[in-house]
N, C-alpha and C positions, 0 to 999 in steps of 0.2 A: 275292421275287417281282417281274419285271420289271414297270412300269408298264402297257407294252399289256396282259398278262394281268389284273390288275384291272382295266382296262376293259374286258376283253372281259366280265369277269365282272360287272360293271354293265349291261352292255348286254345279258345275256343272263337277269338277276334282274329286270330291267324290261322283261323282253316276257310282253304277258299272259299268252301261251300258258304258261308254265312256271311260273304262279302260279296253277294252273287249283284246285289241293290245296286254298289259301287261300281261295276263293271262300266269302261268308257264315260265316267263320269271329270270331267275337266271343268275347270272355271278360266279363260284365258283372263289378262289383264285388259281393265277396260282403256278405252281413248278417246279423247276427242278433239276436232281443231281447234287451235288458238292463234287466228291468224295466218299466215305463214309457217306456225309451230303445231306440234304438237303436242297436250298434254296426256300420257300416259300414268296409268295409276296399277300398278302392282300390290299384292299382298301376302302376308303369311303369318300364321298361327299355330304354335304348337300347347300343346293340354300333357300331364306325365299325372297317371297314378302310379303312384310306387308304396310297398310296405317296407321301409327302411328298420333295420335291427339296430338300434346306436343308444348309449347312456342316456337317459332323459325322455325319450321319444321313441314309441311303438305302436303300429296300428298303421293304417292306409292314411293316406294324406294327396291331395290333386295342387299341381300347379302349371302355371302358361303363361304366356305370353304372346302378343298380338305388336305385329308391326307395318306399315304402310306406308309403300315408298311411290311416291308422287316422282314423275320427273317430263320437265317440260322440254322439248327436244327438236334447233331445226337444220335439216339439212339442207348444204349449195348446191348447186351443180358439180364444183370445182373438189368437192370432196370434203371440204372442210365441214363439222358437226359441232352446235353449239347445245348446251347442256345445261338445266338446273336440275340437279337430284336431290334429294333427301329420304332418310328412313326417319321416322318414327314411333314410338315406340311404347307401350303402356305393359308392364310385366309385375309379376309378386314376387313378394322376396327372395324365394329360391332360383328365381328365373334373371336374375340381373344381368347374366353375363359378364366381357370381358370388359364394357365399358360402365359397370356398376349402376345396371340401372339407369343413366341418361334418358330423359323425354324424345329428344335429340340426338340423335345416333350420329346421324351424316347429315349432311348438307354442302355441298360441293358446287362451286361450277364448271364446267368441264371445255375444253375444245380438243378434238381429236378429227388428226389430220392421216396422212399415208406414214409419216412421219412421229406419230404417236400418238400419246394420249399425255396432256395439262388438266393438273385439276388444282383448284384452290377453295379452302376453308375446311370446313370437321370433315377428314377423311384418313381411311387407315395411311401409315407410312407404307413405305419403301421395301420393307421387310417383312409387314403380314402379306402385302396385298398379294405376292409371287411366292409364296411360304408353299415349301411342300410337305407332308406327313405322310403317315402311314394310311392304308386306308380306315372308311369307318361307315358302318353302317348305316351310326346315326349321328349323324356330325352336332343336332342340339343337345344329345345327354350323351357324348362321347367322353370317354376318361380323359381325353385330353383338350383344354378349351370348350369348354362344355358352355352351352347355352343354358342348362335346367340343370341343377343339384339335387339327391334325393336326399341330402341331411342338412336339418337343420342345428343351430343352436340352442337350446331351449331357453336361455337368460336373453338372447338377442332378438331371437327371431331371424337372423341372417343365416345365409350358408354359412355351414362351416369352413367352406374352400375361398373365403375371401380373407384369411389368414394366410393361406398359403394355395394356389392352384396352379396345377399343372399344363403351362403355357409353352410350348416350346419353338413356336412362331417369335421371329425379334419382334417385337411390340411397343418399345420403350416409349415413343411416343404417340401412342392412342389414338384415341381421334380429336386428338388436341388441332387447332388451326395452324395447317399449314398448306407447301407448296409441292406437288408433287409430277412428276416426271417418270412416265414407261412407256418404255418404247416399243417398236413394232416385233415380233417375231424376226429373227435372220438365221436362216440356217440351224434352227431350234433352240438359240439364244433368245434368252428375252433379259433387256437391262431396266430398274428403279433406281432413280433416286429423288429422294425427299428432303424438304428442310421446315423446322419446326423451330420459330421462333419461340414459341413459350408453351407453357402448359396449360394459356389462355385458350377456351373452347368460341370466342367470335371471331371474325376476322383475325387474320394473321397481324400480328405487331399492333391488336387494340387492346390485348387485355395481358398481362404479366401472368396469370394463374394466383394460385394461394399463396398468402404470404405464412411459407412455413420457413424454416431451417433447412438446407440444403438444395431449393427448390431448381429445377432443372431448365435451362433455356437452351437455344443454337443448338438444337439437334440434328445430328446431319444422317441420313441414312442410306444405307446400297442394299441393294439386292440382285441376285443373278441368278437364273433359270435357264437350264437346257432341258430339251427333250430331243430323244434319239429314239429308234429302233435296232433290237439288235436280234436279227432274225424275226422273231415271232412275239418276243418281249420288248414291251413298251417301256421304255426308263422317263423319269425326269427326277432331277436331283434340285437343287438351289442352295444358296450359300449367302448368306446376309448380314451387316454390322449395322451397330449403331452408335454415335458415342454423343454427348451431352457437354454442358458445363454449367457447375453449380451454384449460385449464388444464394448469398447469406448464410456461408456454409459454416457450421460447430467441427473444433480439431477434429483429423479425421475421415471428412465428407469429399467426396468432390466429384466428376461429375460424371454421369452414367456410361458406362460399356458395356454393350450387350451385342453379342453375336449366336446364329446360330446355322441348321444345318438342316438336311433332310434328302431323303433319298425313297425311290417308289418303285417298286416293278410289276407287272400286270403282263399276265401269259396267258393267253387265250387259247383254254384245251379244246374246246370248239366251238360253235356256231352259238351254242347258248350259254358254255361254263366259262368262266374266265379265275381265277386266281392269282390274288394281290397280296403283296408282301412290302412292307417298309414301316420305315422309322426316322427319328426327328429328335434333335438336340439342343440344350440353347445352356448359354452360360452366360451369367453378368455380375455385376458388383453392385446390385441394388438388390436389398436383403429381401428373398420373396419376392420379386423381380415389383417392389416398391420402387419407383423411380425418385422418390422423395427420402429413400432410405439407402442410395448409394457409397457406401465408404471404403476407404483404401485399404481396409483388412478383411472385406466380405464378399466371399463367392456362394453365389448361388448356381445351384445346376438341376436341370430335367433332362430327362429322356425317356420316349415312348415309344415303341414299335408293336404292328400291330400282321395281323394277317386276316384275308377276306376271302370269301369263295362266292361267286354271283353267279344265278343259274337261272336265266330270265328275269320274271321279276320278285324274286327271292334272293336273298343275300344273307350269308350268318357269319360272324365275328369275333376275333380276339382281340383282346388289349391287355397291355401289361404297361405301365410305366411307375416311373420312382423319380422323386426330388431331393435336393436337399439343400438349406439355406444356414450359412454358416455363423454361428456368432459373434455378437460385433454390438459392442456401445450400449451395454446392458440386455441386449437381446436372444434373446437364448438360441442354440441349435435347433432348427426346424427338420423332421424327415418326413418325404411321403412316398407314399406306396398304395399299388392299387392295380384292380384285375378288373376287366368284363366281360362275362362272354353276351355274346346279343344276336337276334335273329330279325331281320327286317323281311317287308314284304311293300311292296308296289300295289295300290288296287290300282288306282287310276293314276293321268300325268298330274293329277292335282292332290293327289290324298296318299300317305305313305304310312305305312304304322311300323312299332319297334317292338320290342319285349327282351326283358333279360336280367342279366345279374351283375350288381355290381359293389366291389367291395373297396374299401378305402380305409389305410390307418395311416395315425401320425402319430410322430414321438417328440419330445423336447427335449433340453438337455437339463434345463432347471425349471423350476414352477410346477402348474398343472393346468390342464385345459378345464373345462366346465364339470369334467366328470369325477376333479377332483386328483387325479392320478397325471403322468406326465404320459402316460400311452394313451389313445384312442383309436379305436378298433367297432368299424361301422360296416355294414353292409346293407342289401336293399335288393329287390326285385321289382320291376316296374313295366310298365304298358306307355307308350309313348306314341300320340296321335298330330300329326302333321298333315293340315293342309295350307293348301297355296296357291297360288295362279301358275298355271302352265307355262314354262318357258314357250318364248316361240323365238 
């Protein structure tokens, strides 16, 4: 399908008039007792045509992914709330995200008191969970942590951004099994911390993870979140580390440090406009923020800011962000770089659509990527369809 035909067909799925069907159309999540508990079942699914411009690959191409988070849930009198959650997960290759495709996303148990929130097994650390960015219209094909890619590889079949993507959330320990710790809101403080005995995904302290070279255990991680107002502008900032220790490490290795940053502001010109502005940073010593590729001569860095204008339930956007992974133990210089502009729209609380452009290169400093050359220079426009169960 020629490029102008998908955009005609974005521009013609974002005119109100032809989402008239849609109007007040919601799916809440369903539930039912279990006992004294309850089990509650939530959902979401996103769909992305895109006509991407890249070496190898031209023409329209559809991908998505589906996930279903069950969670059984009971409350005391006394306040105390006990928890099992899980997402899971069925997506195609473009759509892996940040935990590469897992069946398995999360799985956690929870208790949260006045006193905070315990969770233990596959759950983000310390440092995604309170992670702030800039904003984004579409947070699953956003430039930055994207849920959906619109390039592929043509030799792999994988995205191309799982050589290198633009993460600027501390992450370093995934949704590997661990313990984690947040606390309540104070005075627009909010504190995490997390600890990640391995890069085992069962239980904590049952499974080591891979036995590779350098492989990462005892991660410890913090995070800290304020939100303020000042006058009529909403701030929140956060600030987050993570550090590791590496085992069976090659000269060279040892064990992860990753920290990062982020900062938000949202001014409300009136009753329906609001405009948002921020950005987000992260640096560590795991090349391409590989946790298995941490060494003592490799910084890697991103950064993305971004600005948003929302006008009921219309929203249009900017991104700009840039990486770069430095070489180290045969591995060459990595750089990335990338733009999007994007238009979202609201039809109902359950169904949200996107459109837009987005471009993306990379450079090395020796070799070549698939295209043969050591640059690669891609770009794409795309339709992007999200539905979901309605918060309540």
């Amino acid at each position: 399908m020629p490029l102008r035909k998908i955009a005609s067909l974005i521009f013609l799925v974002l005119l109100p008039g032809s989402r008239a069907w849609a109007d007040g159309l919601s799916l809440a999540p369903q539930s039912w007792p279990v006992g004294s508990a309850e089990l509650r079942l939530a959902a979401d699914a996103g769909g992305a045509l895109s006509g991407p411009h890249q070496p190898g690959l031209d023409g329209a191409q559809v991908s998505g992914d589906l996930r279903l988070k069950p969670e059984l849930r009971r409350d005391y009198d006394s306040g105390l709330s006990l928890g099992l959650a899980g997402t899971f997960t069925a997506a195609d290759p473009l759509s892996r995200g940040r935990y590469d495709g897992d069946a398995i996303e999360r799985l956690a148990a929870e208790a949260r008191t006045g006193l905070g929130k315990v969770e233990i097994g596959l759950t983000d650390g310390a440092g995604y969970d309170l992670a702030v960015t800039g904003p984004k219209v579409d947070a699953g094909v956003s430039l930055e942590d994207p849920r959906t890619s619109f390039f592929r590889d043509p030799g792999t079949g994988r995205a191309v951004n799982t050589l290198f993507a633009l993460r600027t959330a501390v992450g370093a320990s995934s949704n590997y099994a661990k313990l984690v710790y947040t606390s309540p809101s104070l005075f627009g403080a909010q504190l995490a911390l997390s600890f990640t005995p391995s890069e085992g995904k069962q239980l904590p302290f049952l499974n080591a993870g891979p036995q590779v070279p350098g492989r990462q255990a005892d991660f410890w991680e913090a995070a800290l979140k304020y939100e303020t107002d000042v006058g009529p502008v909403s701030l929140s900032a956060y600030g987050a580390f993570a550090e590791g220790r590496a085992e069976h490490k090659l000269p060279g290795q040892e064990g992860v440090s990753d920290l990062g940053a982020g900062l938000r502001a949202d001014y409300p010109v009136n009753d329906a406009i609001t405009v948002s502005l921020g950005g987000s940073f992260r640096q560590s010593n795991a090349y391409a923020f590989d946790v298995n590729q941490a060494w003592q001569a490799a910084t890697t860095r991103a950064a993305h800011v971004s600005a948003a204008v929302t006008d009921g339930d219309w929203i249009a956007g900017l991104e700009y962000g840039s990486g770069a992974a430095g070489a180290v133990a045969g591995l060459p210089r990595l750089g990335l770089n990338g733009a999007q502009v994007s238009l979202g729209y609201r039809v109902s609380s359950s169904i949200d659509v996107s459109g837009g452009w987005q471009r993306q290169s990379y450079a090395r400093s020796n070799g070549a990527f698939f295209n043969g050359l050591p640059q690669l220079k891609m770009d794409a426009i795309y339709l992007h369809l999200n539905l979901h169960t309605s918060e309540q």
